[in-house]
KESE-313005 format. One line per 2 residues: their letters; for each residue x, y, z of C-alpha. Coordinates in Angstrom, 2 decimals, padded with zeros to 5 digits. Example, Ala and Ser with C-alpha at 12.3 -4.5 7.8 and 13.67 -1.06 7.14 Angstrom:
BEGIN
AS = 012.30/-004.50/007.80; 013.67/-001.06/007.14;
This chain:
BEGIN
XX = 054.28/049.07/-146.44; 055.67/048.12/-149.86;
XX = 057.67/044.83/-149.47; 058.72/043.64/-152.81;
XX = 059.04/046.27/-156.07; 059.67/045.43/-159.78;
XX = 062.77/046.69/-161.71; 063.80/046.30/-165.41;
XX = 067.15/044.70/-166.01; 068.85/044.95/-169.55;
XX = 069.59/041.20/-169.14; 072.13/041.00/-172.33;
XX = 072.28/043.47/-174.96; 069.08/043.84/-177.06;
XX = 067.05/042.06/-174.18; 065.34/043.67/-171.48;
XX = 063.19/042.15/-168.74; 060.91/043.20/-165.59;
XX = 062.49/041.24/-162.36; 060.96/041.46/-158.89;
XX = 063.74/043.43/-156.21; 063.32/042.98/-152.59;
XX = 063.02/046.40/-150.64; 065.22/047.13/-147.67;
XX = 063.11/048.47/-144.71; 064.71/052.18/-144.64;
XX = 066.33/053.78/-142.11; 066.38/057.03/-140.32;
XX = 068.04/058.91/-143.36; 066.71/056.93/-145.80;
XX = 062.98/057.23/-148.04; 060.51/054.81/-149.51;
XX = 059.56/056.41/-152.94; 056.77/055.16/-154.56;
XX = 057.45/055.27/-158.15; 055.15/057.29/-160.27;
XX = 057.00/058.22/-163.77; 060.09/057.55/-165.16;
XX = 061.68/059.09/-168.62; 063.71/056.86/-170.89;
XX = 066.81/058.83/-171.99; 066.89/058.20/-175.74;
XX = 070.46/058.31/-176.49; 072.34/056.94/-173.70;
XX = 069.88/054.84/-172.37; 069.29/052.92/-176.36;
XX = 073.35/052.30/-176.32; 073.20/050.94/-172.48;
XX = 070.50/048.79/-173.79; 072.31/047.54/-177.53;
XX = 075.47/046.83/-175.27; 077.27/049.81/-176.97;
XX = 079.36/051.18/-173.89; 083.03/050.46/-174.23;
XX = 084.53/049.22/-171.56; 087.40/051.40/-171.06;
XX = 083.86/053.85/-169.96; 082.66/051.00/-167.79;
XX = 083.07/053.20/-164.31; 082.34/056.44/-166.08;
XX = 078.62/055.68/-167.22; 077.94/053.62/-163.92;
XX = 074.34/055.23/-162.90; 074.23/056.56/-159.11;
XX = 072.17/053.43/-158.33; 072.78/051.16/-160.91;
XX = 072.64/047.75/-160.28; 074.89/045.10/-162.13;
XX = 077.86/045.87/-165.29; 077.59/046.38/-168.60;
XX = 077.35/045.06/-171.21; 074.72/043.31/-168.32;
XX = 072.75/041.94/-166.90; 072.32/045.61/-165.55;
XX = 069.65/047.77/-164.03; 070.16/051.14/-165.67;
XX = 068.25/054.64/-165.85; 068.18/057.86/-163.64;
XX = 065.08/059.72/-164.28; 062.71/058.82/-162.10;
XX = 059.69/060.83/-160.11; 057.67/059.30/-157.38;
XX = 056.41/060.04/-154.19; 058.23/059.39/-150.52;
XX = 055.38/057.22/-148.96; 058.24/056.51/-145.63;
XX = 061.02/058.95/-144.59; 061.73/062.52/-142.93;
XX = 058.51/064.35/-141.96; 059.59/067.03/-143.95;
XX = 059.46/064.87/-147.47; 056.70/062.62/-146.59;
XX = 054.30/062.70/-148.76; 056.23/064.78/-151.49;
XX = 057.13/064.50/-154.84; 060.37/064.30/-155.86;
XX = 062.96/063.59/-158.22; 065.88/061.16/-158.21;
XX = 068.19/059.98/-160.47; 067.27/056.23/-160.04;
XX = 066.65/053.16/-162.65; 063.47/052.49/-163.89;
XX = 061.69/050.72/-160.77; 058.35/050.66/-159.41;
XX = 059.76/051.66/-155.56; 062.67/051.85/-154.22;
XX = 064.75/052.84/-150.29; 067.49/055.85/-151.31;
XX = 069.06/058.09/-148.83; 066.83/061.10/-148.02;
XX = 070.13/063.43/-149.28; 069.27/061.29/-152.96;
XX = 065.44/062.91/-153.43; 064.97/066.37/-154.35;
XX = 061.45/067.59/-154.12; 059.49/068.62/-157.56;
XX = 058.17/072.44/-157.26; 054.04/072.30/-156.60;
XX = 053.86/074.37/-159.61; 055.60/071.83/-161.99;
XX = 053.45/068.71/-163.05; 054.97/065.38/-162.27;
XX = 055.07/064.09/-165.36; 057.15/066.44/-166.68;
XX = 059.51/066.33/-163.88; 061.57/063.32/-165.52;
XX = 063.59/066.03/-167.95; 065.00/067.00/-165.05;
XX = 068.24/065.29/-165.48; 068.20/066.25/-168.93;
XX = 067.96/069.92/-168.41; 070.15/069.47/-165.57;
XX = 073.11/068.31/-168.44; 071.62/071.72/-170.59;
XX = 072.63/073.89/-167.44; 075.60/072.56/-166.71;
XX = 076.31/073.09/-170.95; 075.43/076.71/-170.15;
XX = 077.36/077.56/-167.50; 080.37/076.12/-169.67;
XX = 079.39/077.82/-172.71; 078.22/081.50/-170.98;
XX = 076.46/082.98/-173.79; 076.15/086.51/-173.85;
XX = 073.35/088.74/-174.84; 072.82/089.21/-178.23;
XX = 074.98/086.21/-179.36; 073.61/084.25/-182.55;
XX = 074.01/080.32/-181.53; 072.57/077.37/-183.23;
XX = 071.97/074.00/-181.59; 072.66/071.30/-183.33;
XX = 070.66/068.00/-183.03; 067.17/067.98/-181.87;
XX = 067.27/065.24/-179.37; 066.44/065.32/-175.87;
XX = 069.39/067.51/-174.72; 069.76/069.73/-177.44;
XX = 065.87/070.92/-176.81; 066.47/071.49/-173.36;
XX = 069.73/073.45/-173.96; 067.94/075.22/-176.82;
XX = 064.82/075.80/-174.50; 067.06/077.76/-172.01;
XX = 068.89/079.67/-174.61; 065.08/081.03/-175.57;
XX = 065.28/082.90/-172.51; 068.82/084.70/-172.52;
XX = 067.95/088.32/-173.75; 068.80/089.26/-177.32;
XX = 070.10/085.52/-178.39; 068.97/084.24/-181.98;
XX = 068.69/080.81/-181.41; 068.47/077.96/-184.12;
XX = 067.22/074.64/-183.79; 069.70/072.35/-186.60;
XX = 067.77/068.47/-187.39; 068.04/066.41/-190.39;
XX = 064.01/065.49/-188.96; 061.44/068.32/-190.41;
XX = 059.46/067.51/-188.21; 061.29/068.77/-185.07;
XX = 060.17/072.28/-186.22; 057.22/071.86/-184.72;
XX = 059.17/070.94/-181.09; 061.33/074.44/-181.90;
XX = 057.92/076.63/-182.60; 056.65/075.00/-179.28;
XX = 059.95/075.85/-177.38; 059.91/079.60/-179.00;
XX = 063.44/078.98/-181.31; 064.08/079.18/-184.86;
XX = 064.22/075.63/-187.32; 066.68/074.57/-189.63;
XX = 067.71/071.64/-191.66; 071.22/071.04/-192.42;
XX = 071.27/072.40/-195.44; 069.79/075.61/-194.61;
XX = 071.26/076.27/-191.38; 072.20/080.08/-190.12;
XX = 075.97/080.62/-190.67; 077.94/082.90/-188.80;
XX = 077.04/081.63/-185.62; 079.17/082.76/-181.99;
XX = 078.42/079.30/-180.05; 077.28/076.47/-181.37;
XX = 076.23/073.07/-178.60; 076.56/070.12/-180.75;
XX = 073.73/066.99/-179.30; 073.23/065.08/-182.23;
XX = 075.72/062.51/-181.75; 077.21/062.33/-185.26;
XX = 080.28/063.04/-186.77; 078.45/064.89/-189.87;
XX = 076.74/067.00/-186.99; 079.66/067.70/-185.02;
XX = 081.33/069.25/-188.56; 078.50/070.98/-189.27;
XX = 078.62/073.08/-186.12; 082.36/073.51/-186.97;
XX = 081.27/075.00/-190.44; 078.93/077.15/-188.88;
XX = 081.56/079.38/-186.75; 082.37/082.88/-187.10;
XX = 086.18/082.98/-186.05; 087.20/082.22/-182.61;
XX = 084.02/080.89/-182.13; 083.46/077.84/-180.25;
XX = 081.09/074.59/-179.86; 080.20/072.74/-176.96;
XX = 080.17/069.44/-177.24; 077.20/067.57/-175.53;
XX = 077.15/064.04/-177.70; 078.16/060.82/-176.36;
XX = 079.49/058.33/-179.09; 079.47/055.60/-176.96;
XX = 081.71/052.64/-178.64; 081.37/054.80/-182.21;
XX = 084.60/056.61/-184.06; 084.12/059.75/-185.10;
XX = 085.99/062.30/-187.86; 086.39/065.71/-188.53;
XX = 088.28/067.65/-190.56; 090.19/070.44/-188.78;
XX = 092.05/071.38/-192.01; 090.38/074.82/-193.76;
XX = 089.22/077.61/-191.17; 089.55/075.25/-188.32;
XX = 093.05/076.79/-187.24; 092.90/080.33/-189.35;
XX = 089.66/080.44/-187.58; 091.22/079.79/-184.30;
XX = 088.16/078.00/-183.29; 087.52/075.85/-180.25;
XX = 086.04/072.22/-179.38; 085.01/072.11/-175.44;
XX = 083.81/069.16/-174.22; 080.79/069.50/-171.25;
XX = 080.38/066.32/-169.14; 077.29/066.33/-166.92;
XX = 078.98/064.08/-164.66; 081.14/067.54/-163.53;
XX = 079.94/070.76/-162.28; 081.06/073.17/-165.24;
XX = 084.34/074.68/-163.95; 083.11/078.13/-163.36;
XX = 080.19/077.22/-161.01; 082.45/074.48/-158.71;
XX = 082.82/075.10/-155.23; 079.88/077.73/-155.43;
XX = 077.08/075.56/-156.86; 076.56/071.52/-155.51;
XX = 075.26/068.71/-157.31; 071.69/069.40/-155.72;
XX = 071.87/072.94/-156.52; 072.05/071.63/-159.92;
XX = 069.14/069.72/-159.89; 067.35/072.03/-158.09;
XX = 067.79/075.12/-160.74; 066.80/072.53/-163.16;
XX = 063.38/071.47/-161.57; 062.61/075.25/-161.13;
XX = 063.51/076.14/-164.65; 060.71/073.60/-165.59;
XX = 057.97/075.38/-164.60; 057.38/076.24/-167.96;
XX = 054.59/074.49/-170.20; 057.06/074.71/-173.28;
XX = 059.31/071.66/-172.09; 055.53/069.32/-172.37;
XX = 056.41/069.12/-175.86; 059.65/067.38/-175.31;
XX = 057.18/064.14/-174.03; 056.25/062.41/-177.24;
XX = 054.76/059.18/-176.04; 054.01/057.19/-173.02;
XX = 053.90/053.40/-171.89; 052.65/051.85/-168.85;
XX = 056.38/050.05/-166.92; 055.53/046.31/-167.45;
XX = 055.99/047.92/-171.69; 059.17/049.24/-171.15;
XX = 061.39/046.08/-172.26; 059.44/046.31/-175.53;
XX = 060.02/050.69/-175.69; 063.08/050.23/-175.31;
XX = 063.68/047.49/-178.11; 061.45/049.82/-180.31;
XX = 063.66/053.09/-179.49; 067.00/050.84/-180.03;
XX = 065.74/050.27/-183.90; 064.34/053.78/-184.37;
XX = 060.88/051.96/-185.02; 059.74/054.10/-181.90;
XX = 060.56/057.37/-182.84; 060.65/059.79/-179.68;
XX = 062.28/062.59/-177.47; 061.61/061.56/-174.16;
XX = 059.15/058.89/-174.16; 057.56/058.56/-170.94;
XX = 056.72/055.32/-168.29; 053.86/055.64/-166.08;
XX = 053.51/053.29/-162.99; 050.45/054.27/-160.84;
XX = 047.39/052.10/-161.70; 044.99/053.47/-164.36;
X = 047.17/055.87/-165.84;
């Protein structure tokens, strides 16, 4: 049985390191999961690590088993695939997703784990949480068929969310990134590509995910009237300005925020937390999401991946951390 497991810490801001953790033996409704991937969440995850929460969001960003406070030392992260090597008869031996930090094993409750579909690859199981946040956007937004919507920012969460939209019948959907190259990511995930300064006008929904205050105009400017965006960015400690002077009230156009942290208003008390999570590991059985992984690292790398993503000298989507020897 697996005694001792490894864990990275974000020991101060802008340092990360690999400590050993202790495991718990587990009890009757708890699991052993043996880690096999993890998925560094780009944006969140690079402010957690540069010490860029403010505190007044100290409870609000806590991690379901984060360890430690920020600004740190802290043990932060929550997408995380392995396999249950002690538990329930019923999981052992499965794969499964839980939103835990990155850590080569760890003891949950059983209720944490959800298993991964045998028709979805584990690797690719670590956007879970990430297209868990673009469903929960969805069921806030509730497109309709044949609406014209553009998602702005190409990042990990405005792929997924423009990944689902792909499959809602009728919808024009366009991909908005100051990057060229994330056309190829919206050719692989079956959406249209613009640049800023080309983008689609006219649009009924826009989700802004670029975390910017020039994006989060953009997808003002892009509006027919009474149309509304969705916002998905988190700023973290950062100010941000618009202008809601010109068509912003003619318009009568609409700002909605969509925290993942919530089940979207119209689904509570009919849809769980691990119903969630569930749709989401379902909805990945689809090849298309592989092209949101644009890297990988073996764990005892990560403190150095996620220095690299902090500067932007690692450029990425979701950049994946493999744990199983060999791999």
């Amino acid at each position: 049985m697996i005694r001792e497991a490894y864990a990275c810490w974000v020991r101060e801001p802008g340092v990360a390191e690999i400590r050993p953790v202790p495991l718990p033996t587990p009890g009757p409704d708890e699991v052993l999961v043996r880690a096999r991937y993890s998925g560094v969440s780009r944006g969140t995850e690079t402010l957690v690590f540069a010490g860029r929460v403010p505190p007044d969001q100290y409870a609000a960003m806590r991690a379901p088993f984060q360890e430690g406070d920020f600004p740190g030392p802290v043990k932060y992260g929550y997408l995380s695939v392995g396999v249950v090597e002690q538990g329930p008869a019923e999981l052992l031996g499965r794969t499964v997703f839980c939103l835990h930090p990155h850590q080569s094993a760890y003891v949950v409750p059983a209720s944490a784990v959800v298993p991964v579909p045998d028709d979805v690859p584990p690797a690719r199981a670590v956007l879970a949480g990430t297209v868990e946040t673009a469903v929960n956007a969805l069921w806030d937004a509730a497109p309709l068929v044949g609406d014209r919507v553009s998602v702005v920012g190409a990042g990990m969460v405005g792929c997924c969310v423009a990944a689902l939209l792909a499959r809602f019948p009728g919808v024009q959907v366009e991909l908005v990134d100051t990057d060229a190259r994330r056309a190829g990511v919206a050719g692989a995930l079956g959406v249209g590509f613009a640049q800023p300064s080309d983008a689609t006008g006219d649009r009924d929904l826009v989700v802004h995910a670029s975390a910017t205050a020039a994006g989060l105009q953009q997808s003002l400017d892009l509006l027919v009237p009474e149309g509304t965006v969705i916002e998905l960015s988190w700023y973290g400690d950062r100010q941000v300005q618009v202008s809601l002077g010109g068509a912003f009230h003619s318009g009568r156009l609409t700002v909605r925020s969509s925290q993942v942290g919530m089940v979207a208003p119209a689904r509570r008390g009919r849809r769980s937390y691990s119903d969630r999570l569930a749709l989401a590991l379902d909805l990945l059985d689809d090849p298309a999401f592989d092209a949101l992984i644009t890297g990988a690292s073996r764990f005892a790398e990560l403190p150095n991946v996620l220095a690299d993503l902090s500067t932007g000298d690692l450029p990425a989507l979701c950049h994946l951390i493999t744990y199983d020897d060999g791999e």
